[in-house]
C-alpha positions as CSV (number, residue, x, y, z in Angstrom):
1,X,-16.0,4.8,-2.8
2,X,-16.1,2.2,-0.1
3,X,-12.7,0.6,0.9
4,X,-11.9,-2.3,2.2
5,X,-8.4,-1.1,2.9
6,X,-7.5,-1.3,6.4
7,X,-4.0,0.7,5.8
8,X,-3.7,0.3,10.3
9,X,-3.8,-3.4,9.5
10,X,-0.9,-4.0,7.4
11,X,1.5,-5.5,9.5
12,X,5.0,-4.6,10.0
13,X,7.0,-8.0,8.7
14,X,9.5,-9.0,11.5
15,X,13.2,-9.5,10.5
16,X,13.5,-13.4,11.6
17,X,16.4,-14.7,13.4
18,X,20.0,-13.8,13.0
19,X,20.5,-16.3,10.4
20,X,18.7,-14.1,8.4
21,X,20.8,-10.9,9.0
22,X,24.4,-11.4,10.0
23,X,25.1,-7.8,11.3
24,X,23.9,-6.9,14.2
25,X,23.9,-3.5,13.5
26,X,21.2,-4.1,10.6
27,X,18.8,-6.0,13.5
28,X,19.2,-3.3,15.6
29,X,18.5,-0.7,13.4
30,X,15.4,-3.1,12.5
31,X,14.1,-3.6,15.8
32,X,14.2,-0.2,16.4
33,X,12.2,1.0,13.4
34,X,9.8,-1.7,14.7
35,X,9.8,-0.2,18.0
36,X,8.9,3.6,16.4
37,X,6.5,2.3,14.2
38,X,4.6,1.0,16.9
39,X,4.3,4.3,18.9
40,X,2.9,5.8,15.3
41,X,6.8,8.0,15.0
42,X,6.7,7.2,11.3
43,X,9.7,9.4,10.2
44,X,12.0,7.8,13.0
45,X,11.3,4.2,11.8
46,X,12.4,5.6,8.2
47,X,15.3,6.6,9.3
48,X,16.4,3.5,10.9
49,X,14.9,1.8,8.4
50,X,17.0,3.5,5.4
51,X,20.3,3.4,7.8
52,X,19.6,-0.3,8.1
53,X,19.3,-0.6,3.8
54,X,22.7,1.1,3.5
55,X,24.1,-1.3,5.7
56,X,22.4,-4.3,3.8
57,X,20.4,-3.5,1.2
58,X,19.7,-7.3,0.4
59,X,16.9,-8.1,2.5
60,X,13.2,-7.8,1.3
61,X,11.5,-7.5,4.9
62,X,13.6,-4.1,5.5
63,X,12.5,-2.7,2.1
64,X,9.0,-4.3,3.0
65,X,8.8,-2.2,6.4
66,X,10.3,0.8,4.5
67,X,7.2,0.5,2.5
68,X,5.0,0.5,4.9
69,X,6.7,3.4,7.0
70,X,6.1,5.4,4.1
71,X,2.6,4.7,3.5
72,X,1.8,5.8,6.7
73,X,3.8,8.8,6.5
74,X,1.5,9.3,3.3
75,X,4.7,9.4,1.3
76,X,3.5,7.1,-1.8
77,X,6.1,7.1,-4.2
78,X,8.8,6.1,-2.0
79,X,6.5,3.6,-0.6
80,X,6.0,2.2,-4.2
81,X,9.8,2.1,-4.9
82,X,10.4,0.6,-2.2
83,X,7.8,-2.1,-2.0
84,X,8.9,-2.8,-5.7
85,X,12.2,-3.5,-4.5
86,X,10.9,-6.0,-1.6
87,X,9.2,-8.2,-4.9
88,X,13.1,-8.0,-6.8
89,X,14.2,-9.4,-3.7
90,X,11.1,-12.1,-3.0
91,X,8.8,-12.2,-5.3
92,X,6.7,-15.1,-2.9
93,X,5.2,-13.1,-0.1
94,X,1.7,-12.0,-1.3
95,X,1.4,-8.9,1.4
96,X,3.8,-7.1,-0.5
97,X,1.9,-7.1,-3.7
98,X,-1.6,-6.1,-1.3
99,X,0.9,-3.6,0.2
100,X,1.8,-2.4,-3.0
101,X,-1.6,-2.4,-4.2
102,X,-2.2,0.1,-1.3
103,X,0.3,2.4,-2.0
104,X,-0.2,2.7,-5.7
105,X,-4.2,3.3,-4.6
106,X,-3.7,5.9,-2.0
107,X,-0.8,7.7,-4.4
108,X,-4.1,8.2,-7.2
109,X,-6.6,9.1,-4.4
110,X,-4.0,11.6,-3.1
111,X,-3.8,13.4,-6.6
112,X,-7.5,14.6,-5.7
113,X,-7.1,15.1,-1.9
114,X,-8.6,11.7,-0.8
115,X,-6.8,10.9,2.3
116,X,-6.5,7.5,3.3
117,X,-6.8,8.7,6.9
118,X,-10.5,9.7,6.3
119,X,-11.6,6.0,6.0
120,X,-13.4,5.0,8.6
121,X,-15.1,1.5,9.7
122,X,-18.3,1.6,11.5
123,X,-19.9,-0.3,14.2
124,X,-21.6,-2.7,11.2
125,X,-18.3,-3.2,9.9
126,X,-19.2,-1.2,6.9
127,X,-16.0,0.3,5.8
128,X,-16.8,4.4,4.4
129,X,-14.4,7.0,3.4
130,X,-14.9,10.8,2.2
131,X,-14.7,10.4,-1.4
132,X,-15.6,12.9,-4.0
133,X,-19.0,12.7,-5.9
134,X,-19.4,12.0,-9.4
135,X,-19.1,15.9,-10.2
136,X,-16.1,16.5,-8.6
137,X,-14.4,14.2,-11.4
138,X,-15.8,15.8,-14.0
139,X,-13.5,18.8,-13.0
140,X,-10.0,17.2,-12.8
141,X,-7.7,18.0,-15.2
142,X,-7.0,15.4,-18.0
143,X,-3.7,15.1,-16.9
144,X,-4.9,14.2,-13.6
145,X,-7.6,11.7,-14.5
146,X,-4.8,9.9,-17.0
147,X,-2.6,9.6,-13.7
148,X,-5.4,8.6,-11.5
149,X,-6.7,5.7,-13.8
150,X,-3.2,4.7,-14.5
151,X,-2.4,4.2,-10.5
152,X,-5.8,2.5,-10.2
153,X,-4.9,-0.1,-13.1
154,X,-1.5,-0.8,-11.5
155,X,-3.0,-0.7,-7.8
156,X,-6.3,-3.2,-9.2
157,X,-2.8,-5.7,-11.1
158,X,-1.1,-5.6,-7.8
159,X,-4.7,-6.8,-6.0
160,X,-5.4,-9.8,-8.3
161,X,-1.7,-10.9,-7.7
162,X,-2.2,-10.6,-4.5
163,X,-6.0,-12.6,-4.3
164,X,-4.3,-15.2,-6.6
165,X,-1.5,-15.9,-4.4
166,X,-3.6,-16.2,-1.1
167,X,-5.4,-19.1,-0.2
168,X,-8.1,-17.6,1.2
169,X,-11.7,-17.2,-0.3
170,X,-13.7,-14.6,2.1
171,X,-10.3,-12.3,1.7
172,X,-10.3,-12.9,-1.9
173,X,-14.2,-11.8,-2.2
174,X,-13.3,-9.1,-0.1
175,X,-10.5,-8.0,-2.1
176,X,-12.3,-8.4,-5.5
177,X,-15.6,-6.3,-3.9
178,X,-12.8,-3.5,-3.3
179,X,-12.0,-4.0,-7.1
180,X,-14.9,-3.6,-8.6
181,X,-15.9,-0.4,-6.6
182,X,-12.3,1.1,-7.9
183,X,-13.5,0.4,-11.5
184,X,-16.6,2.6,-10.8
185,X,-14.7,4.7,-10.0
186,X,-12.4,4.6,-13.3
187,X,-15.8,4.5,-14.7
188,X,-16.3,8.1,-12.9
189,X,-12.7,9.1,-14.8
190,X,-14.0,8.3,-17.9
191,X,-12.1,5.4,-18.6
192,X,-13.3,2.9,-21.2
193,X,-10.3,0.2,-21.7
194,X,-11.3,-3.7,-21.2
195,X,-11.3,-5.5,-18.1
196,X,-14.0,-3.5,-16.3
């Protein structure tokens, strides 16, 4: 399945000004995690980053980054309880649902040992990943495929929220293309509900 997921790309959202968080200990803690997700220390940002929630656990741009922390410490259903906090909170920034989208998809390629990592872009731009052929599905348990097409439906909701709140076409296009190869791929699973 090609992905047009680019997991390196999502950015880490910036905790604006000090009007926005009035303890100091809460922006440093931020700024920190900031600091260790940029050197790749994934499990130091989270730390700060979950020290910084139990200080303040009003602000949607720290539940954002914890989201993306644990994406990219491939720790999906954290990343998806957090992320669905960050939409409680603000329910206006459009990366989070993409973000979301992301984590719900990587938590159902992950039940079959797609990593996320393995995607690679090449010099075309085309955008490939090690994904399992049409016979490998056919020997998942039903337990398994039922989980898999349930985190693709969520992950394919949280996408179309996402291309509806953006107002950009080409990312849109790209977005849906990435859509449509997921419902092959529920195809693959042996779904056959409406909407693909």
């Amino acid at each position: 399945m090609k992905k047009a997921i680019f997991i390196v790309t999502i950015l880490f959202v910036a905790v604006i000004s000090t009007a926005c968080i009035n303890n100091m200990a809460v922006q440093e803690l931020n700024n920190a995690a900031k600091s260790y997700m940029d050197k790749g220390d994934y499990d130091s940002a989270i730390e700060r980053l979950e020290s910084s929630i139990e200080l303040d656990s009003t602000i949607y741009e720290t539940h954002y980054n914890l989201g993306v922390a644990y994406i990219n410490a491939k720790q999906y259903p954290k990343a998806i309880t957090e992320l669905n906090r960050a939409i409680e909170l603000n329910s206006k920034y459009a990366n989070t649902y993409y973000t979301l989208a992301v984590a719900q998809e990587n938590q159902a390629d992950s039940l079959i040992g797609i990593d996320a990592s393995s995607i690679t872009t090449g010099e075309d731009g085309e955008v490939t990943a090690n994904v399992p052929s049409s016979d490998t599905y056919k020997n998942i348990s039903e337990t398994i495929k039922e989980q898999m097409i349930e985190g693709y439906l969520v992950s394919i909701g949280n996408y179309k929220k996402y291309c509806e709140m953006i107002n950009s076409t080409q990312r849109a296009e790209e977005i849906n293309s990435h859509i449509a190869e997921m419902e092959k791929v529920l195809v693959k699973l042996g779904y056959t509900g409406s909407g693909i």
